[in-house]
LUMFIBA-553170 format. One record per residue (C-alpha): residue in one letter; x, y, z. Coordinates in steps of 0.25 Angstrom, whole numbers, always signed. Layout:
# residues N
PT  r      u      v      w
PT  a      X      Y      Z
...
# end
This chain:
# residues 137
PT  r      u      v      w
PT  x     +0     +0     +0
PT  x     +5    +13     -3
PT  x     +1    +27     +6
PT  x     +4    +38     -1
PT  x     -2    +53     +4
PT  x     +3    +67     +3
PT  x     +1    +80     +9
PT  x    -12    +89     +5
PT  x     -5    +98     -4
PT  x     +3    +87    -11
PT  x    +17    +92     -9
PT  x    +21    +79     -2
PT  x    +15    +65     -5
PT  x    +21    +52     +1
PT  x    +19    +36     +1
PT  x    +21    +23     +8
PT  x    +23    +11     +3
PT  x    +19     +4    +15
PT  x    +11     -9    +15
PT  x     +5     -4    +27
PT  x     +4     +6    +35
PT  x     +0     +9    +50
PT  x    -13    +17    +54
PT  x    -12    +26    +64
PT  x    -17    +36    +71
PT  x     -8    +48    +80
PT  x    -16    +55    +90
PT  x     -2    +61    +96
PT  x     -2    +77    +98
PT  x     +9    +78    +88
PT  x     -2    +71    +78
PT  x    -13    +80    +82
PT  x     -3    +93    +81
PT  x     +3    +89    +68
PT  x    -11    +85    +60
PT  x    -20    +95    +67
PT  x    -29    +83    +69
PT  x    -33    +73    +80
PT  x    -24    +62    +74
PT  x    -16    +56    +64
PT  x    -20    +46    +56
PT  x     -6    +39    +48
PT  x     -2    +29    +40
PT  x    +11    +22    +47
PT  x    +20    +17    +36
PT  x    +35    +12    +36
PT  x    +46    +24    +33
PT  x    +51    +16    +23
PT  x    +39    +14    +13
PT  x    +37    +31    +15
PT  x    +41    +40     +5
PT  x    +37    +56     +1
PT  x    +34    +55    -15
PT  x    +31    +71    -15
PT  x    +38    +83     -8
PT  x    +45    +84     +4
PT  x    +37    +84    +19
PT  x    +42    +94    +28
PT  x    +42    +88    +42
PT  x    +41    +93    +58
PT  x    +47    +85    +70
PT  x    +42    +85    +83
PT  x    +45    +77    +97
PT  x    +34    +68    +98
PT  x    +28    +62   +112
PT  x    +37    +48   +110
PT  x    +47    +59   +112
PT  x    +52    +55    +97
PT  x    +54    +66    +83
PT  x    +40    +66    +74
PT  x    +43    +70    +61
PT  x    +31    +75    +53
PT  x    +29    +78    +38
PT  x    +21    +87    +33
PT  x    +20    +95    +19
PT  x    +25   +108    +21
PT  x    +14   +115    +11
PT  x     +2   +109    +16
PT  x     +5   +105    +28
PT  x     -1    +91    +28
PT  x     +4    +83    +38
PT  x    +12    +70    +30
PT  x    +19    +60    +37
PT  x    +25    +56    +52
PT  x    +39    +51    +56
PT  x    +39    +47    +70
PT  x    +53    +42    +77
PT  x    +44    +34    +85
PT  x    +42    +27    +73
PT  x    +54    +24    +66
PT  x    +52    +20    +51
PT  x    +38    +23    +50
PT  x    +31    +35    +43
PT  x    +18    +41    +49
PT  x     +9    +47    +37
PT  x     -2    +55    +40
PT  x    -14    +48    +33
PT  x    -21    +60    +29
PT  x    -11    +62    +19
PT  x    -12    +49    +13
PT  x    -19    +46     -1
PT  x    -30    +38     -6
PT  x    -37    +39     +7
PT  x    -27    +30    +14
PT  x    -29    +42    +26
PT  x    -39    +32    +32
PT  x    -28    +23    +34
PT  x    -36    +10    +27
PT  x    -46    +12    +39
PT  x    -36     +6    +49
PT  x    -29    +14    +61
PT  x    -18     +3    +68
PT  x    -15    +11    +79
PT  x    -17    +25    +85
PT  x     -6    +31    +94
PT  x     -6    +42   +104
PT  x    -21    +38   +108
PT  x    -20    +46   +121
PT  x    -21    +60   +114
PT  x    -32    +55   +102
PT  x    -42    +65   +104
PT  x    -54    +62   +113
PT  x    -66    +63   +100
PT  x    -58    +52    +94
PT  x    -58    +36    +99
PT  x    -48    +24    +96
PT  x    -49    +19    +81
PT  x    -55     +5    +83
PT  x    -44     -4    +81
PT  x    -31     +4    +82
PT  x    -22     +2    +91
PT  x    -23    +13   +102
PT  x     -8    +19   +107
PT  x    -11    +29   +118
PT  x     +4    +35   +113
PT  x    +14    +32   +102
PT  x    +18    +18   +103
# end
């Protein structure tokens, strides 16, 4: 299967060729701040099956509450927030699903795991099947 997206303006696209991919959902502050939204939604795909096909992302560091570097990509003319690497997890790639093509955002239905359960706001319950992770792993 192949995951490709790109950002809203279409400066900077991307792929994966991943045969799967992980779905899971961020309810960190660091997601909440980073999307404006509630939580992320992302496709967890190995480093080595990600490329950028289109453009160059520019990218924002921050300390995140496993005490280790998130490195966030963004398009820097739309603003659309693109992709995740996380120390934490070494040799994965964290792409933001919204940016995703050919209505892969809803991740084929299916969440795997949702981390940092502990700050998902209160309007929102589990997803029904997911694994629940109060924090990060």
């Amino acid at each position: 299967m192949v995951f490709a997206g790109s950002c809203m303006c279409g400066a900077i696209a991307y792929k994966s060729t991943s045969e799967e991919a992980m779905g899971a959902l961020c309810h960190c502050l660091d997601c909440q701040k980073w999307t404006g939204g509630a939580f992320t939604s992302n496709a967890v795909v190995d480093a080595d099956t990600f490329s950028i096909t289109k453009g160059s992302p520019k990218q924002y560091d921050v300390t995140g509450a496993s005490g280790k570097f998130n490195h966030h990509f963004f398009c820097g003319d739309c603003g659309s927030s693109l992709f995740t690497k996380l120390d934490i997890m070494e040799g994965k790639v964290v792409i933001k699903a919204g940016g995703l093509d050919d209505g892969k955002a809803s991740l084929g239905n299916k969440v795997d795991v949702e981390f940092y359960c502990r700050d998902r706001v209160a309007y929102l319950g589990p997803v029904e099947g997911a694994k629940q992770e109060p924090l990060f792993i």
